[in-house]
C-alpha positions as CSV (number, residue, x, y, z in Angstrom):
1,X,-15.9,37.8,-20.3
2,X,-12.4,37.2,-20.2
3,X,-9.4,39.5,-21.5
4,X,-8.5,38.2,-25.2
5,X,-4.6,37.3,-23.6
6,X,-6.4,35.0,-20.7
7,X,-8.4,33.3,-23.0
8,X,-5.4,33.0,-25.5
9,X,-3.3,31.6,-22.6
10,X,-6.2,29.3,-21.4
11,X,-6.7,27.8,-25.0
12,X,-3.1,27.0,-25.1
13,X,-3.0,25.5,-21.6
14,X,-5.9,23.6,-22.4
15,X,-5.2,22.0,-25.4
16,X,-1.4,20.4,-24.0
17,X,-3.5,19.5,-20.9
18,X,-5.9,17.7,-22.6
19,X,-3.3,16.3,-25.1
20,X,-1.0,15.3,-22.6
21,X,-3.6,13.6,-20.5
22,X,-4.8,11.4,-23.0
23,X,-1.3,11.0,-24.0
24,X,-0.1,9.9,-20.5
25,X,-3.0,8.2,-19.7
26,X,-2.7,5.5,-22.5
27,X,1.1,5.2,-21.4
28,X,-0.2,4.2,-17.9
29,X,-2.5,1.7,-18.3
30,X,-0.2,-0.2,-21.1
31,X,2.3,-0.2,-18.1
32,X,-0.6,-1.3,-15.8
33,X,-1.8,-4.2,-18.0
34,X,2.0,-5.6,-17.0
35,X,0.9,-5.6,-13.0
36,X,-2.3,-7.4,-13.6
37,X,-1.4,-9.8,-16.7
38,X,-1.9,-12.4,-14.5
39,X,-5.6,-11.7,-13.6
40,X,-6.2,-11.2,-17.7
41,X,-3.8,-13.5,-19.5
42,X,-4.4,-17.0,-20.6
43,X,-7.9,-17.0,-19.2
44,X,-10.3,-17.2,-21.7
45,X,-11.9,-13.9,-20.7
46,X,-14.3,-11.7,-23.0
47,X,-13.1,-8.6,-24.5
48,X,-16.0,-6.6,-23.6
49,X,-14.3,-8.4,-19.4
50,X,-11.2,-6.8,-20.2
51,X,-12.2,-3.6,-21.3
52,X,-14.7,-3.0,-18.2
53,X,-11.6,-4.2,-16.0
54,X,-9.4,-1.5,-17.9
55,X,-12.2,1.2,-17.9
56,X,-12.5,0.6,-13.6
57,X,-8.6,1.2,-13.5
58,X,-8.5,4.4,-15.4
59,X,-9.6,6.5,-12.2
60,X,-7.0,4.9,-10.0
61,X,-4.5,6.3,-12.5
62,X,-5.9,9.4,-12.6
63,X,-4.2,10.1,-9.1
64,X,-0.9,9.5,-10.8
65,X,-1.4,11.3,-14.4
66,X,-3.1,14.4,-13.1
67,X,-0.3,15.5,-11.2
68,X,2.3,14.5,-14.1
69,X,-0.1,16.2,-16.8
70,X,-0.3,19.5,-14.4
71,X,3.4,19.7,-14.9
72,X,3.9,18.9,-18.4
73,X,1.0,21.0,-19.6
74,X,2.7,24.3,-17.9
75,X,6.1,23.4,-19.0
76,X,5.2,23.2,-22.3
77,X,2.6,26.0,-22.4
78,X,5.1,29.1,-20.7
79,X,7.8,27.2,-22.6
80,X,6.6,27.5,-26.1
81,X,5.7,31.4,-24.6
82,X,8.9,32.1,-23.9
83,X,10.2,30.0,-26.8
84,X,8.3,32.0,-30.0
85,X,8.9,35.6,-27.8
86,X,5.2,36.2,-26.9
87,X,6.5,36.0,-23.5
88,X,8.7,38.8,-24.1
89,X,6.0,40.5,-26.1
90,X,4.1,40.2,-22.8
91,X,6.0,41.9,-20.4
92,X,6.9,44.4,-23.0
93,X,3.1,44.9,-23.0
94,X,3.1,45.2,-19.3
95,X,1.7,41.9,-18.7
96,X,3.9,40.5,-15.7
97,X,3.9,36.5,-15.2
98,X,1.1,36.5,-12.4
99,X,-1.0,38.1,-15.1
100,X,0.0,36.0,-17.6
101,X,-1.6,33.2,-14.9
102,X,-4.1,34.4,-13.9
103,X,-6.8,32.7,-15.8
104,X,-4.8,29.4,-15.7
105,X,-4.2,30.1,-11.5
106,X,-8.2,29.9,-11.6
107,X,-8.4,27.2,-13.8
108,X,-6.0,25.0,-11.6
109,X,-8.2,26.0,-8.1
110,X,-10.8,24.5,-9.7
111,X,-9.4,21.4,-11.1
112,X,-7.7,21.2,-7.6
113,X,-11.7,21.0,-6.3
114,X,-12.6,18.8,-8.9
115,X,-10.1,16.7,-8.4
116,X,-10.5,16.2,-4.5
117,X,-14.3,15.4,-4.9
118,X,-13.3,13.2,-7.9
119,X,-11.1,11.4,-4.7
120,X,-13.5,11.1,-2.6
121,X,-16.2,9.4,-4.5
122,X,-15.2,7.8,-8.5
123,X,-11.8,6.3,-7.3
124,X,-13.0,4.5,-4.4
125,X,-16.1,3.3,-6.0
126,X,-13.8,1.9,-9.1
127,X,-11.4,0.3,-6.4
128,X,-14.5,-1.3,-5.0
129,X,-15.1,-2.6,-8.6
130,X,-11.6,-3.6,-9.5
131,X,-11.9,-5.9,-6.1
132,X,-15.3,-7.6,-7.1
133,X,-13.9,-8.1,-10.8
134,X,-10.6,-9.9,-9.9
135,X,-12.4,-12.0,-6.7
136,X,-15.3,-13.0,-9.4
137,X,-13.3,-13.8,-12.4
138,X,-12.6,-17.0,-11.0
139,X,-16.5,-17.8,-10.5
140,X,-17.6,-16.8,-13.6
141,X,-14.6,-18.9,-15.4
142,X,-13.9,-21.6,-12.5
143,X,-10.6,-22.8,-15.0
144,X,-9.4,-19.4,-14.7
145,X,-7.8,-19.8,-11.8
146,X,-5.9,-22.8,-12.7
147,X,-2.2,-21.8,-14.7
148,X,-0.4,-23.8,-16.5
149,X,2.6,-25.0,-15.4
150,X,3.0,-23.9,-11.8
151,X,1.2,-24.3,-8.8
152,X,-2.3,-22.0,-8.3
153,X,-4.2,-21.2,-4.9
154,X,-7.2,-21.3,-4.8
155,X,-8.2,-19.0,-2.4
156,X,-10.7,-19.6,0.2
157,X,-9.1,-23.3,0.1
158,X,-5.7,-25.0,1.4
159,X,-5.7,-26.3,-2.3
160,X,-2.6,-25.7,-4.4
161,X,-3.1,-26.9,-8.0
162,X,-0.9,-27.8,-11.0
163,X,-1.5,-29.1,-14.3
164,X,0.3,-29.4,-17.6
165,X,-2.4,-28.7,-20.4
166,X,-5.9,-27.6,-20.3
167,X,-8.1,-28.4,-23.0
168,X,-11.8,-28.3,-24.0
169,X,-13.9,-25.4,-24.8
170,X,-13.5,-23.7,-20.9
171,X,-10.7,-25.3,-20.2
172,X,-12.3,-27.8,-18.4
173,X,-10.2,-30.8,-19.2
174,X,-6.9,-31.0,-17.3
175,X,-3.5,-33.5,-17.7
176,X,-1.2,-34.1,-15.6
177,X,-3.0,-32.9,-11.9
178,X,-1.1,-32.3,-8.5
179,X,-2.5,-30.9,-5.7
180,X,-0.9,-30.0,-2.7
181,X,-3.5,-29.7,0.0
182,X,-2.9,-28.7,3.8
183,X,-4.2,-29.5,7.2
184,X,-5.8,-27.2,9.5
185,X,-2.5,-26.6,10.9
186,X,-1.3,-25.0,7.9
187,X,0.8,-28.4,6.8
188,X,1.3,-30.3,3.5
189,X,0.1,-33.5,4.6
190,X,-2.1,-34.6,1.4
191,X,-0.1,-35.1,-2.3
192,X,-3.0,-36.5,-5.3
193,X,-1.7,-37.3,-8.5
194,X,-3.7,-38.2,-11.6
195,X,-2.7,-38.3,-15.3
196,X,-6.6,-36.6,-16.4
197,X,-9.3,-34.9,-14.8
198,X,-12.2,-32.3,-15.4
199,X,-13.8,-29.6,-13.7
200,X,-17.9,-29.3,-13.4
201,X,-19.2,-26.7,-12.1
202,X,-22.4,-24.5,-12.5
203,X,-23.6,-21.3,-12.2
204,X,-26.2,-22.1,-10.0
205,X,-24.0,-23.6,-7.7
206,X,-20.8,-22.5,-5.5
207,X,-19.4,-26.2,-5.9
208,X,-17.0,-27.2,-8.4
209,X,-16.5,-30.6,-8.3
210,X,-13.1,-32.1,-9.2
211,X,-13.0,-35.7,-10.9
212,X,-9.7,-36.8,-11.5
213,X,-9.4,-40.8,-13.3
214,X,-6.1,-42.9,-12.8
215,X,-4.3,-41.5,-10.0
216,X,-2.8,-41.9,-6.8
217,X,-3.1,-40.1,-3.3
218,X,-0.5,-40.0,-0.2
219,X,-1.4,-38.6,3.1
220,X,0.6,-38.3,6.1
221,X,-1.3,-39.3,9.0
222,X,-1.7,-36.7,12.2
223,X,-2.0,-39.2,15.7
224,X,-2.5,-37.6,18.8
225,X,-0.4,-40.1,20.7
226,X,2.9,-38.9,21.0
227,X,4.7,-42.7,20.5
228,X,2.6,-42.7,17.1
229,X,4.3,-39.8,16.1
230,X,7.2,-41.1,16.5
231,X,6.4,-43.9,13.4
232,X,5.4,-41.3,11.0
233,X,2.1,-43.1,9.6
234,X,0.8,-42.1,6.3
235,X,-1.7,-44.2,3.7
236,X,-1.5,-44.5,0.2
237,X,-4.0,-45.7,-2.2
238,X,-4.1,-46.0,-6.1
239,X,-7.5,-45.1,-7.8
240,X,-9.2,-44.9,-11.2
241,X,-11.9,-42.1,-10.0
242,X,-11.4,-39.6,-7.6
243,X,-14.2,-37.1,-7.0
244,X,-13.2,-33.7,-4.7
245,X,-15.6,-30.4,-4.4
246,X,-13.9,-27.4,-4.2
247,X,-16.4,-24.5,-2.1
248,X,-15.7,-21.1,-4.0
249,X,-18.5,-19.5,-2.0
250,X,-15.8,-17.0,-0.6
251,X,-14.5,-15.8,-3.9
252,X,-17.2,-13.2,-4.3
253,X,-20.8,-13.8,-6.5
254,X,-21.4,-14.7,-10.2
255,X,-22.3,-11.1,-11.1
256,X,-18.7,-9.2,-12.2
257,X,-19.9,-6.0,-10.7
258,X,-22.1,-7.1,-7.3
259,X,-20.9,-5.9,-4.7
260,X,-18.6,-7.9,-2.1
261,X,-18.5,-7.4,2.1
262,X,-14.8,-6.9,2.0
263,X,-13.5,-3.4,1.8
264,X,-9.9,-1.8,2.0
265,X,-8.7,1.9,3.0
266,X,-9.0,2.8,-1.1
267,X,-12.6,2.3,-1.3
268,X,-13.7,4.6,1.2
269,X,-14.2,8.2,1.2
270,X,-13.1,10.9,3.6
271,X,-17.1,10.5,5.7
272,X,-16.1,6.4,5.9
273,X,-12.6,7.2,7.2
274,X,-12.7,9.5,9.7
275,X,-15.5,7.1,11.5
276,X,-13.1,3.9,10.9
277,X,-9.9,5.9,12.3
278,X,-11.9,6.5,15.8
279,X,-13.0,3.1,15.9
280,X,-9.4,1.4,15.1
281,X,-8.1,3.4,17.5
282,X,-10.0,2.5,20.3
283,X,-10.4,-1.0,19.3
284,X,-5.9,-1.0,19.1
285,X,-6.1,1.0,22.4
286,X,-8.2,-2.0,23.5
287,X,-6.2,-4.9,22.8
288,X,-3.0,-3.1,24.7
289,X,-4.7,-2.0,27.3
290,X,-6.2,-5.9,28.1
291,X,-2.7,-7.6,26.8
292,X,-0.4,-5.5,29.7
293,X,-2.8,-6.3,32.4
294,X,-2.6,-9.9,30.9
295,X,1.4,-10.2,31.0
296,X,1.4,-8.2,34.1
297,X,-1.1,-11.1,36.2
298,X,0.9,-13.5,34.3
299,X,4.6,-12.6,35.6
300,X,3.3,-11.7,39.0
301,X,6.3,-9.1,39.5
302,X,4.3,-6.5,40.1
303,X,3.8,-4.6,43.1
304,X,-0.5,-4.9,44.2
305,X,-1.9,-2.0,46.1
306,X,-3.4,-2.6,48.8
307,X,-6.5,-1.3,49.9
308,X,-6.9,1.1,52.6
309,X,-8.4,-1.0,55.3
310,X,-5.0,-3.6,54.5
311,X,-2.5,-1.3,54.6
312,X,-3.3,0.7,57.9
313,X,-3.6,-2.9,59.9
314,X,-0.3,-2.6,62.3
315,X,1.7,-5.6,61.3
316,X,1.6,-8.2,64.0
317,X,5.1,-9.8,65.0
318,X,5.4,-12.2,62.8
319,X,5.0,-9.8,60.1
320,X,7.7,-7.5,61.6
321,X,9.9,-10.9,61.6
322,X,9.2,-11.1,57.9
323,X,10.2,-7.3,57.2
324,X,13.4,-8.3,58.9
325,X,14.1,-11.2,56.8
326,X,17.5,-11.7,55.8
327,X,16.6,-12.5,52.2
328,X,17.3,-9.0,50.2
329,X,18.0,-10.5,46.7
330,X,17.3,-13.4,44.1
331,X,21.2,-14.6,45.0
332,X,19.9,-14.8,48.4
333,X,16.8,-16.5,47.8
334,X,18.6,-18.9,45.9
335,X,21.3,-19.7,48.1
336,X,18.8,-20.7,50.9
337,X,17.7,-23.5,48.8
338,X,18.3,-26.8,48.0
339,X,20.2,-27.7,44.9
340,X,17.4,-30.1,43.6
341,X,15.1,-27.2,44.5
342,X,17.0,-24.1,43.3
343,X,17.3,-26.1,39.9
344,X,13.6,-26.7,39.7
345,X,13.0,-22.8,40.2
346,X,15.2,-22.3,37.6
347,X,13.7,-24.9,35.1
348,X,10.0,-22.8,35.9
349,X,11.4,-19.3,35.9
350,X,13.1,-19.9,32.2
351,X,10.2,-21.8,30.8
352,X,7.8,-19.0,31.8
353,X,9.7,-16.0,30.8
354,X,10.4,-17.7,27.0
355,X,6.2,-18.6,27.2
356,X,5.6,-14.8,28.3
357,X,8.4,-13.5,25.3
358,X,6.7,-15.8,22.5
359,X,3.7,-14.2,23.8
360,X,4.7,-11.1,23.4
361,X,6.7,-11.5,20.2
362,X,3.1,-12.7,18.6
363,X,1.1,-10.0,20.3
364,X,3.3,-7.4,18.7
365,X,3.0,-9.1,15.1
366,X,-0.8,-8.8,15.6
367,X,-0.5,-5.0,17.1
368,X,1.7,-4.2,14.0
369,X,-0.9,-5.1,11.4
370,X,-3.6,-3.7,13.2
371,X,-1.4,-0.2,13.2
372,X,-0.2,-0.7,10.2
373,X,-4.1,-0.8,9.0
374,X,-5.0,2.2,10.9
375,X,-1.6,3.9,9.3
376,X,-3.2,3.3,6.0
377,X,-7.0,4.5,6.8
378,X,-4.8,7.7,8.2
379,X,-3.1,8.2,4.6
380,X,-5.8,7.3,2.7
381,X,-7.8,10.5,4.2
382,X,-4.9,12.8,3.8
383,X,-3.8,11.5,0.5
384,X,-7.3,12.9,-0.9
385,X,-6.4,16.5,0.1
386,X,-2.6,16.4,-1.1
387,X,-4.0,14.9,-4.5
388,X,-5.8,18.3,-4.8
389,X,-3.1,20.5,-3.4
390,X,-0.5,18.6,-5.4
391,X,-1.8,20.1,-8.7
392,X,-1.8,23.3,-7.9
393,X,1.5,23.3,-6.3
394,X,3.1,21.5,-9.6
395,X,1.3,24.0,-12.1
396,X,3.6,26.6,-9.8
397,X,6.6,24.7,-10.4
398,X,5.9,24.0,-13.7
399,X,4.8,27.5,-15.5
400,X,7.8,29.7,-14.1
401,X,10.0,26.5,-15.0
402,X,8.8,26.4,-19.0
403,X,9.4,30.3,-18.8
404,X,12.9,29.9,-17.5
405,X,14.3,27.4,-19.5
406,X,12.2,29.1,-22.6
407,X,11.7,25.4,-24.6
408,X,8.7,24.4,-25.8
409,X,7.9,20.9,-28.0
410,X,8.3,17.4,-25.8
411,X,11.8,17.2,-26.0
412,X,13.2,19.1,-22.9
413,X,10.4,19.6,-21.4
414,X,9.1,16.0,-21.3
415,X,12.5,14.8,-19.6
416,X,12.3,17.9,-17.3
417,X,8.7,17.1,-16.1
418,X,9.7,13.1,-16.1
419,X,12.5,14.2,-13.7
420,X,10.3,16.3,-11.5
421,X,7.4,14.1,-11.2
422,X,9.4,10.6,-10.6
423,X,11.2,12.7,-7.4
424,X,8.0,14.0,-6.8
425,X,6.0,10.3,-7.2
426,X,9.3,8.2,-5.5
427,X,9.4,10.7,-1.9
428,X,5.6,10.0,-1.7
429,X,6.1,5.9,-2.6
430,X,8.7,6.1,0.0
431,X,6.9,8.2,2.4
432,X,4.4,5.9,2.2
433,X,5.8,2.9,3.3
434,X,7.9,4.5,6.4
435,X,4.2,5.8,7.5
436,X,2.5,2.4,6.8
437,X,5.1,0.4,9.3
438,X,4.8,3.3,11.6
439,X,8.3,5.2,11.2
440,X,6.8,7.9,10.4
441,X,3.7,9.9,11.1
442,X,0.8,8.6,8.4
443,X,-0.1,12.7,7.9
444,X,3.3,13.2,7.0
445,X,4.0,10.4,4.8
446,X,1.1,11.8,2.8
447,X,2.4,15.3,2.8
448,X,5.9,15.2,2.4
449,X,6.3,14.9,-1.3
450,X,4.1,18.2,-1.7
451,X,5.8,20.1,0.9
452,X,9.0,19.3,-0.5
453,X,7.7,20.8,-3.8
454,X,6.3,24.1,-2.1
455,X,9.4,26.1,-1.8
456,X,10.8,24.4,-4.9
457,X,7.6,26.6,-6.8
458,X,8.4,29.4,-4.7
459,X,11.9,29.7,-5.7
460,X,10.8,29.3,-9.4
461,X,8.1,31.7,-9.6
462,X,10.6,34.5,-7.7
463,X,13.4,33.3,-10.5
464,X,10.6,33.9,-13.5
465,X,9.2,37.0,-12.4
466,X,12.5,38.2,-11.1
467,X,13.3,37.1,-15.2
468,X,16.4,35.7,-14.1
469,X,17.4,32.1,-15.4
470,X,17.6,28.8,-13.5
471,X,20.9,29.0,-11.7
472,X,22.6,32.5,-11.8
473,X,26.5,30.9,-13.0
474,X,27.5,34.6,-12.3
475,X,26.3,34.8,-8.9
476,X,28.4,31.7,-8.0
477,X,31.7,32.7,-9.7
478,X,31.1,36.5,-7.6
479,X,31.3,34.3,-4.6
480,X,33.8,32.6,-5.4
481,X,35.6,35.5,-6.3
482,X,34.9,37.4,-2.8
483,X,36.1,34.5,-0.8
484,X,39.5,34.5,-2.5
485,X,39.6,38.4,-2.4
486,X,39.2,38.1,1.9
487,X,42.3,34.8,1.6
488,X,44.6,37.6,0.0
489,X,43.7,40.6,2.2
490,X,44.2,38.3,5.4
491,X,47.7,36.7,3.3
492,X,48.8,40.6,2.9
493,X,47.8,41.8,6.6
């Protein structure tokens, strides 16, 4: 059984933790709604939709509230202490400040556990369904993709869609249609126009057929003759019925909740990683290994080994003749040839080094996503374990912080923790992205933002027990006061 002071101290930590978690927790996902108003808004979608898309979110947050609640829930629990004098009463009672957390250090261990198996299996399973929910929304309500107004992809298609007004009881009826569809190239080559049209689809089916009345459609034509090209050909035809299919097989399945192929860094736990990371690296290790020996055959600058049986042969005398060529450099080369001839070279030489540098420009766009996917596998592992480390390194900084500045209420120490935890949240977004681009080591853009905290609860928990306040104002004014004591002995010597 615990001590009647531990399980005071406990019930008091407990009750802000739990206070300030449900607190902060409903602050977060209004302020999440904002990022994914899109997906919900304007869609027709069930309540009972919403709140399963709301319910799959929570988790996700929980890596950014836990943290935040760690730090508020100590402030305000060793403030109010120190606040009402039972801190004081405490040490008077011989209970020091590692005493006094004591029960709450075991209490954070264990929520640091929880929290790192909570990590590794709930979030990644809700990311999983957050991605099936969004990809299937449009499936289950095929005018939900379509906005009013501006211009919607479709994904899966090289459809871009606009209409005015939707009508009808899912939205099926549109006014006012463009669509902006491209080529396999990747260009706008098709405009249609129509002043009405309707969308059928069917849950049976992964087809939604398109029927637009009164319209027009322009396409530029694509010949392969170059002189063609050169006239710009195109058709355009009026109609009163226009009938297109639109394949949403790719969006995901009719169920919400099925399960999808596709799967990101987030929904994989630490067992899924660490097999991914070997294979990415291998497979990146790969595609540099066969691009240099491509650009190297390519350029032909290299020097070739010879075998052994080649390179002992005794050169003959014409091959002494050619070791004793006069030609020593590209000037010389060049000068030995015809001007008709030494432009031609020319002409070849740039065109091949700008082919081999486009090449290579490419290449390295490729290589940089593929890194910057094996960057984020990397952080992803690590971020589970500074998740769980982060708590109990914030409960350090925040319990000898709420004894310090001896406050207790959500006043100062709401703004306090606020401060903490945005410097705290904004290293890690930064660290982040440096590690994701490869500026910095992925381990370390998952660390740095709890190292950076570690001797900050170090220097507060010496401060506390040491019962000495935040910043010692005396301390600094003694020396200043020495330094101007030395300027006047050296002035008088």
């Amino acid at each position: 059984m615990l001590p009647i002071i531990d399980r005071y101290i406990l019930s008091r930590f407990l009750y802000n933790f739990f206070s300030s978690f449900v607190i902060l927790m409903v602050i977060f996902i209004f302020q999440t709604v904002w990022l994914f108003i899109d997906d919900l808004a304007g869609k027709d979608l069930d309540i009972w939709i919403i709140g399963k898309f709301l319910f799959y979110l929570m988790p996700n947050l929980t890596e950014k509230v836990l943290p935040l609640t760690v730090l508020l829930s100590s402030i305000l629990t060793f403030g109010s202490f120190a606040e009402n004098y039972e801190f004081a009463a405490m040490k008077a009672s011989g209970i020091s400040l590692q005493k006094a957390m004591r029960s709450l250090i075991v209490f954070t261990v264990l929520l640091g556990i929880f929290t790192f198996f909570f990590a590794n299996s709930v979030i990644p399973a809700s990311e999983q369904k957050i991605w099936n929910m969004r990809r299937n929304i449009a499936k289950v309500k095929p005018a939900a993709v379509i906005v009013e107004g501006v211009f919607s992809d479709i994904e899966g298609t090289e459809m871009n869609i606009k209409v005015e007004k939707k009508s009808g009881d899912n939205d099926q009826y549109l006014e006012d249609v463009v669509i902006h569809q491209k080529s396999k190239t990747k260009i706008n080559t098709t405009v249609i126009k129509a002043k009405t049209g309707e969308l059928i689809s069917s849950e049976e089916s992964d087809i939604i057929q398109l029927v637009l009345n009164d319209g027009h459609r322009y396409e530029e034509m694509q010949p392969k003759a170059a002189k063609e090209k050169r006239k710009h050909p195109f058709t355009n035809a009026e109609f009163e019925t226009y009938i297109t299919n639109i394949d949403i097989s790719s969006l995901g399945s009719k169920d919400l909740e099925e399960e999808s192929d596709i799967t990101t860094d987030k929904m994989k736990n630490i067992a899924r990683l660490s097999k991914d990371i070997d294979s990415l690296k291998i497979n990146n290790l790969k595609q540099v290994n066969a691009f240099s020996k491509s650009i190297t055959s390519r350029m032909g600058a290299f020097p070739i080994v010879l075998p052994d049986s080649i390179a002992s042969l005794k050169p003959t005398k014409e091959h002494k003749e050619v070791i004793k060529d006069t030609i020593k450099s590209t000037e010389d080369l060049l000068a030995a040839l015809p001007e008709w001839q030494k432009t031609q070279l020319l002409s070849n030489a740039k065109n091949t080094v700008t082919n081999v540098l486009n090449t290579i420009k490419g290449k390295k766009l490729e290589l940089n996503k593929r890194y910057e996917v094996y960057n984020r596998h990397i952080l992803s592992l690590h971020k589970k374990f500074a998740l769980a480390f982060s708590c109990i390194i914030l409960f350090f900084v925040g319990a000898p912080l709420g004894a310090i500045i001896r406050k207790g209420g959500l006043g100062l120490p709401m703004v306090i923790a606020i401060i903490l935890f945005l410097t705290y949240y904004f290293i890690g977004v930064f660290a982040d992205n440096y590690a994701k681009k490869g500026e910095m080591h992925p381990i370390l853009g998952a660390w740095l933002s709890t190292l950076i905290m570690l001797p900050l609860s170090v220097f507060l928990t010496k401060r506390a027990t040491a019962d000495r306040g935040l910043m010692s104002v005396g301390g600094i004014l003694d020396v200043f006061k020495s330094m101007f004591k030395r300027k006047e002995k050296k002035q008088h010597a």
